[in-house]
N, CA, C and O atoms as a GROMACS GRO file, in nm:
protein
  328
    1UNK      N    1  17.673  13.584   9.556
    1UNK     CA    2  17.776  13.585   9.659
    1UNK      C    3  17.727  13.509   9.782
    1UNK      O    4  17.619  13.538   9.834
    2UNK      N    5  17.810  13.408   9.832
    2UNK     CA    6  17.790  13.426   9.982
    2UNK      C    7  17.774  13.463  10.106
    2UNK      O    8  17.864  13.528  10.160
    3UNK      N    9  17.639  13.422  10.186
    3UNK     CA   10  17.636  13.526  10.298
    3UNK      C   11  17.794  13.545  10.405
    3UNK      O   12  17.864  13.459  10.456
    4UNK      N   13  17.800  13.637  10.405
    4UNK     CA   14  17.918  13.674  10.500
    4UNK      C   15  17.893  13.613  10.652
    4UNK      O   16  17.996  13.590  10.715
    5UNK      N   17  17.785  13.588  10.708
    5UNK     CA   18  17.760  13.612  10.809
    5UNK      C   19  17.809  13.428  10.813
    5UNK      O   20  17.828  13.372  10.920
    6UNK      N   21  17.821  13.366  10.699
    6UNK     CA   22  17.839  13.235  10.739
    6UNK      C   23  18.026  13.180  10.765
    6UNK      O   24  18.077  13.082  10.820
    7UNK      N   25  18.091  13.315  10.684
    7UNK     CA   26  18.216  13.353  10.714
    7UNK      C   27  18.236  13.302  10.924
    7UNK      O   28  18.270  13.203  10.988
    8UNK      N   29  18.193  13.427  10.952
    8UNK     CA   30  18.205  13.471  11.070
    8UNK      C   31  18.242  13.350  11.179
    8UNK      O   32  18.352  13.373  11.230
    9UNK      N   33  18.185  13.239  11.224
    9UNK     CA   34  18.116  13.139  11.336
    9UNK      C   35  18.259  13.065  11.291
    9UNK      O   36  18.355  13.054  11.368
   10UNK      N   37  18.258  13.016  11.151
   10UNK     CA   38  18.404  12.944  11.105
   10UNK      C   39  18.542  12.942  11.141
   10UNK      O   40  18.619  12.859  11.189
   11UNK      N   41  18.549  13.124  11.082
   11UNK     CA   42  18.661  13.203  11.091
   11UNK      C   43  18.721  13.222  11.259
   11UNK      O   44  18.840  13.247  11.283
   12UNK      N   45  18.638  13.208  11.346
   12UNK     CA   46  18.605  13.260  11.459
   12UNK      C   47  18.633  13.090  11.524
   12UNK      O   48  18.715  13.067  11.612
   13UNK      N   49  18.574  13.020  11.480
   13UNK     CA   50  18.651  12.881  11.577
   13UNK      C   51  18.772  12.846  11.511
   13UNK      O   52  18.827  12.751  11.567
   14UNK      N   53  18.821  12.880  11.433
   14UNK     CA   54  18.959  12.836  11.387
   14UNK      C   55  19.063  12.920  11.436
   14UNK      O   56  19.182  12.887  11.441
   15UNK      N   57  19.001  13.072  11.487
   15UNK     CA   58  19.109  13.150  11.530
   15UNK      C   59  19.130  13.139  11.675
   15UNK      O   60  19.225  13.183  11.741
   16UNK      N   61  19.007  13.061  11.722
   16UNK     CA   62  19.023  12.998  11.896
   16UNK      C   63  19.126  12.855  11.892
   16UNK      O   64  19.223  12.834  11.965
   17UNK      N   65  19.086  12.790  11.811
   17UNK     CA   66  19.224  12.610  11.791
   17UNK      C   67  19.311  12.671  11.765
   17UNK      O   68  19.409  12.613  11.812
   18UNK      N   69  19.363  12.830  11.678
   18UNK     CA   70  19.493  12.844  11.647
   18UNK      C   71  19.540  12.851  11.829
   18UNK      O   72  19.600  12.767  11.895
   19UNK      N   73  19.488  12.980  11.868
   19UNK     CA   74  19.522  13.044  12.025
   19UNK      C   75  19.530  12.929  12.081
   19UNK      O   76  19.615  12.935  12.170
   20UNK      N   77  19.482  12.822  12.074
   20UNK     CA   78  19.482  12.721  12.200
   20UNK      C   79  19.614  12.633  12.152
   20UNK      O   80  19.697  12.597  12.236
   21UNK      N   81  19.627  12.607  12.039
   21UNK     CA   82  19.754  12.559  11.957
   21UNK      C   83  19.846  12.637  11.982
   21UNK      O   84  19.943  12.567  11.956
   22UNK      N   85  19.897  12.764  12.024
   22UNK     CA   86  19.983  12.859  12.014
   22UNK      C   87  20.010  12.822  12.195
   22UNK      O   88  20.119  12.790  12.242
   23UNK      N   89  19.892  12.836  12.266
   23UNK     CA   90  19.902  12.888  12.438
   23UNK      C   91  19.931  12.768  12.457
   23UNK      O   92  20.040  12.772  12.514
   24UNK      N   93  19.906  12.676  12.446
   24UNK     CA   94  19.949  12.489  12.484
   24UNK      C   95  20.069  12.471  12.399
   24UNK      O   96  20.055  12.352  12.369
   25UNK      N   97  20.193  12.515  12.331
   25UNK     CA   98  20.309  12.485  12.288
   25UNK      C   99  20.290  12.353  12.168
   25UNK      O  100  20.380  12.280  12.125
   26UNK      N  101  20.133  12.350  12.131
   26UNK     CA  102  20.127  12.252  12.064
   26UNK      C  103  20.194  12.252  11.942
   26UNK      O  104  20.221  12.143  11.892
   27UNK      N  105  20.229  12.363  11.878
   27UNK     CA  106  20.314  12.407  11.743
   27UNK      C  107  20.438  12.318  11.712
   27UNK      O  108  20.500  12.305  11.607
   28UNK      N  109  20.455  12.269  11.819
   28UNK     CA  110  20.581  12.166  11.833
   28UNK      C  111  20.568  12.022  11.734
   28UNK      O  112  20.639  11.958  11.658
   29UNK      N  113  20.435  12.020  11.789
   29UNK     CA  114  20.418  11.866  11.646
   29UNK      C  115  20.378  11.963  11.530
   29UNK      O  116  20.316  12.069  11.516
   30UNK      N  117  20.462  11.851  11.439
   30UNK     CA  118  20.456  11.912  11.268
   30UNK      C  119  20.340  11.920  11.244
   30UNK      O  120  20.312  12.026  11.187
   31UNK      N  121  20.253  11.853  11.261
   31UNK     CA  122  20.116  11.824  11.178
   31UNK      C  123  20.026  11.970  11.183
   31UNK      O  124  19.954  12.032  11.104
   32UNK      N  125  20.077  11.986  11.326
   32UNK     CA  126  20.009  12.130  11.432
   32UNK      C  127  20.046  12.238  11.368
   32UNK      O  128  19.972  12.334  11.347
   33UNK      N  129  20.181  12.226  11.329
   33UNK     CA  130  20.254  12.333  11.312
   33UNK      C  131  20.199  12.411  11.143
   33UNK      O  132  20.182  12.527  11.106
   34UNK      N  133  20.186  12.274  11.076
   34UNK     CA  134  20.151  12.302  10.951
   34UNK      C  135  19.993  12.359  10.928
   34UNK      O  136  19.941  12.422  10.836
   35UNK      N  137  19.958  12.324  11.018
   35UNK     CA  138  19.786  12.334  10.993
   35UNK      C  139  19.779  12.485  11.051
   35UNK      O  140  19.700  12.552  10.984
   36UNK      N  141  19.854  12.576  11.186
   36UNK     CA  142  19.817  12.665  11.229
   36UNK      C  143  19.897  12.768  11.108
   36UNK      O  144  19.875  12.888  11.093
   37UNK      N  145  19.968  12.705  11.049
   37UNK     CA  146  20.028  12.825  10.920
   37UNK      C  147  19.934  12.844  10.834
   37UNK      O  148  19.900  12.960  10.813
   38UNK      N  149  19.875  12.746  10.768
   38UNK     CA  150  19.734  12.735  10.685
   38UNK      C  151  19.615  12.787  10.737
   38UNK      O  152  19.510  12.767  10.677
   39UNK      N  153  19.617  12.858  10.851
   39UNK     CA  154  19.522  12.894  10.925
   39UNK      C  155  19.509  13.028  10.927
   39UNK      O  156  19.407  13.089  10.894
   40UNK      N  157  19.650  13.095  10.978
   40UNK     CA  158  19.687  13.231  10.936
   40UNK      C  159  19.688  13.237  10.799
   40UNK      O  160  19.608  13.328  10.774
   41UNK      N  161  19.731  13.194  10.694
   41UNK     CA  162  19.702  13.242  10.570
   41UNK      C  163  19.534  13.230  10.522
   41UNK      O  164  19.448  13.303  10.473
   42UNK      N  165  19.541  13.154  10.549
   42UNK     CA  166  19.293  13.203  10.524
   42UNK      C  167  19.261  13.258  10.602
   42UNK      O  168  19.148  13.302  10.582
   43UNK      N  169  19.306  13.287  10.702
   43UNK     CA  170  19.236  13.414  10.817
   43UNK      C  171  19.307  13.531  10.731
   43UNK      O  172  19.242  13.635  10.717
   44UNK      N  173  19.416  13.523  10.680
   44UNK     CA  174  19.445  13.689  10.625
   44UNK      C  175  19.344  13.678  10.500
   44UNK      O  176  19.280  13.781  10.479
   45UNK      N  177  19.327  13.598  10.438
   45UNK     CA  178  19.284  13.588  10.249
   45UNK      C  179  19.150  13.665  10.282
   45UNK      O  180  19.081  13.632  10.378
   46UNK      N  181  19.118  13.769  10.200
   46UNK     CA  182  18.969  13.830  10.234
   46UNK      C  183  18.861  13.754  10.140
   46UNK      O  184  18.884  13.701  10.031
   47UNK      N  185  18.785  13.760  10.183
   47UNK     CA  186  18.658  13.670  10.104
   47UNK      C  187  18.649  13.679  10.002
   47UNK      O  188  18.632  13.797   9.971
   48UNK      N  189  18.654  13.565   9.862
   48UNK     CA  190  18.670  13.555   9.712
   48UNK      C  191  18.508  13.682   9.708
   48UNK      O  192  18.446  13.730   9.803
   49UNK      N  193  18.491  13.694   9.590
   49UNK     CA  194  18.397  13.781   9.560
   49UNK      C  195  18.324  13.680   9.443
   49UNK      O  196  18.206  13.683   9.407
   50UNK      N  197  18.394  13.623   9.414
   50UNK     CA  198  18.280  13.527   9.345
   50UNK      C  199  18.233  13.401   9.390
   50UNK      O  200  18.305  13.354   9.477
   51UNK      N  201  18.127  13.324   9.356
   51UNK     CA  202  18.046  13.230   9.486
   51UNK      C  203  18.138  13.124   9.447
   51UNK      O  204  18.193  13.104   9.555
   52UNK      N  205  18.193  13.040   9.361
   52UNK     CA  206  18.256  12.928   9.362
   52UNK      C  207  18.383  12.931   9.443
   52UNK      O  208  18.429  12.840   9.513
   53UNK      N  209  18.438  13.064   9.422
   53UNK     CA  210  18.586  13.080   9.488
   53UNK      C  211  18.543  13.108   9.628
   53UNK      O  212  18.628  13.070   9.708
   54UNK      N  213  18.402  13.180   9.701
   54UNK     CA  214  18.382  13.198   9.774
   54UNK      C  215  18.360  13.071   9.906
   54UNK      O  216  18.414  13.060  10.016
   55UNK      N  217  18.271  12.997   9.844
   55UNK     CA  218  18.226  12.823   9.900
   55UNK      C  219  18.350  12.797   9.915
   55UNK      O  220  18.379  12.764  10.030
   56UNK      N  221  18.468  12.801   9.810
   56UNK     CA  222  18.613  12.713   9.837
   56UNK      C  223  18.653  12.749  10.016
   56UNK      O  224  18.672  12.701  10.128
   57UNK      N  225  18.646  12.869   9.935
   57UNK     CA  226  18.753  12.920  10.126
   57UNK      C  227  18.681  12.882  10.232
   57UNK      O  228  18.724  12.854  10.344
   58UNK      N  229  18.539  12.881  10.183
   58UNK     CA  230  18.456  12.839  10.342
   58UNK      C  231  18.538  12.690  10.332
   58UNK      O  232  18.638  12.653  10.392
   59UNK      N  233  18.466  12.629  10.245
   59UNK     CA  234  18.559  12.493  10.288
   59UNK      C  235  18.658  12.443  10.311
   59UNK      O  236  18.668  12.328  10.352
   60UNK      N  237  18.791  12.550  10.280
   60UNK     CA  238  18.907  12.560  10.329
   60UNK      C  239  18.951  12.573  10.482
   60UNK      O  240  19.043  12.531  10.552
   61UNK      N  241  18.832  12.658  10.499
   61UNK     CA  242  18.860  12.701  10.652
   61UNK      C  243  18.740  12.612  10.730
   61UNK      O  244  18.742  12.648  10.847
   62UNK      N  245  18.673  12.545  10.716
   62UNK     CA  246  18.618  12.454  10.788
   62UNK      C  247  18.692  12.323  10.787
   62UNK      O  248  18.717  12.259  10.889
   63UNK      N  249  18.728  12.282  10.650
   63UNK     CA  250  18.906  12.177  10.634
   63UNK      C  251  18.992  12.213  10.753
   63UNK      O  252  18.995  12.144  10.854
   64UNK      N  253  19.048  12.300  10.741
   64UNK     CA  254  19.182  12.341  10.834
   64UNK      C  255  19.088  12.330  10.981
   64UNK      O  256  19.127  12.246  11.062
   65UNK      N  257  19.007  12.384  11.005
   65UNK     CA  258  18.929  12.410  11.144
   65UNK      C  259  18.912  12.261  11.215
   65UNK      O  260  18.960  12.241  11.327
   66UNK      N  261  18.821  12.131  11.121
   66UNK     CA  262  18.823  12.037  11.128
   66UNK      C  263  18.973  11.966  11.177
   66UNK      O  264  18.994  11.917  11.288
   67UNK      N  265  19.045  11.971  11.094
   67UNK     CA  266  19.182  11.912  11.106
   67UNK      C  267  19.260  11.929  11.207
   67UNK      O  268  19.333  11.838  11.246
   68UNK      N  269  19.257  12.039  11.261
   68UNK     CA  270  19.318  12.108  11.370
   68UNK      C  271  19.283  12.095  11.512
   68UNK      O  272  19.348  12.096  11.617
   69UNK      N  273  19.144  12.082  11.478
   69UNK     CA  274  19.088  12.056  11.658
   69UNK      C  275  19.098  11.855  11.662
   69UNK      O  276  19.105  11.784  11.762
   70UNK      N  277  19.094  11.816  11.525
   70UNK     CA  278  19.111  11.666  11.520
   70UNK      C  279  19.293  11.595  11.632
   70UNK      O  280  19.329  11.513  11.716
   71UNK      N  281  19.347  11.715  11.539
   71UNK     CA  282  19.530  11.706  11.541
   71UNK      C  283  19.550  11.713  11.725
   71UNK      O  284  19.603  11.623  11.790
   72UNK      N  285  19.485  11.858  11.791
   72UNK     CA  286  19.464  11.854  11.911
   72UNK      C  287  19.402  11.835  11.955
   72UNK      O  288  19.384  11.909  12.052
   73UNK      N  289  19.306  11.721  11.936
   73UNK     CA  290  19.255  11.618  12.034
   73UNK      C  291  19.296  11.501  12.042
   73UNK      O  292  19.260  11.426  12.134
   74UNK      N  293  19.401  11.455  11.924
   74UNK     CA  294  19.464  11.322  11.938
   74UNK      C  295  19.621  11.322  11.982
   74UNK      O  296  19.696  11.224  11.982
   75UNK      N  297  19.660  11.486  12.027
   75UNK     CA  298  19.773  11.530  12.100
   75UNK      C  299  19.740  11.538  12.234
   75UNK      O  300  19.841  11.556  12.302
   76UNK      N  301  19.624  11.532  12.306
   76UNK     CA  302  19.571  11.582  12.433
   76UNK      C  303  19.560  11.703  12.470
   76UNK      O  304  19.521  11.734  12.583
   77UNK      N  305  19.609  11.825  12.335
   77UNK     CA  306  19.573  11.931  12.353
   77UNK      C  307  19.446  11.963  12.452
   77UNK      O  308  19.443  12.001  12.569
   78UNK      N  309  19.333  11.928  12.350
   78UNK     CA  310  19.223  11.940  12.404
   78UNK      C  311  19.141  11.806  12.414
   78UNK      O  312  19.180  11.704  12.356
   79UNK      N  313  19.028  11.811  12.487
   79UNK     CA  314  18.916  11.734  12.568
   79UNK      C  315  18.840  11.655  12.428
   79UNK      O  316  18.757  11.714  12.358
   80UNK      N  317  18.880  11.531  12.404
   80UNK     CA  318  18.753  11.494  12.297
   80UNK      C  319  18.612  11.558  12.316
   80UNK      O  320  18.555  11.576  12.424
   81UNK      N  321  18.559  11.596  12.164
   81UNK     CA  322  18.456  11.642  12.200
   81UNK      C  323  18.334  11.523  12.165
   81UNK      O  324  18.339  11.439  12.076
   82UNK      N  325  18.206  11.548  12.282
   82UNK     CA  326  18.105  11.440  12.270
   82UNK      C  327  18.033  11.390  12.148
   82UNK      O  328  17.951  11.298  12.158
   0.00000   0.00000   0.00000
């Protein structure tokens, strides 16, 4: 199984781009809109129990996490990062 603890740091910056996507009205562009729905559904999904299905979701939710802070930084949501 995968360590959980690598869950955590992931799960946890994707649920800050959703809030900042939600508090900035960014939901308005599609791209935004689609990615913060995909966001809530792997924040609800509880951790696969087996390691292949487990790695997926990490990389699901580092996908969506990636994509999202990409989407609002090329909206001016947020501040390119260095």
């Amino acid at each position: 199984m995968i360590n959980p603890l690598l869950l955590g740091p992931v799960s946890e910056h994707l649920a800050r781009l959703v809030t900042i996507a939600v508090a900035g009205e960014a939901e308005r562009d599609p791209t935004v809109a689609q990615l913060v729905v995909r966001a809530r559904i792997l924040h609800a999904d509880p951790l696969p129990c087996g390691r292949r299905e487990a790695i997926a979701h990490l990389r699901r939710l580092g996908w969506t996490a990636n994509e999202l802070h990409d989407r609002l930084t090329a909206i001016r949501c947020l501040k390119e990062a260095a």
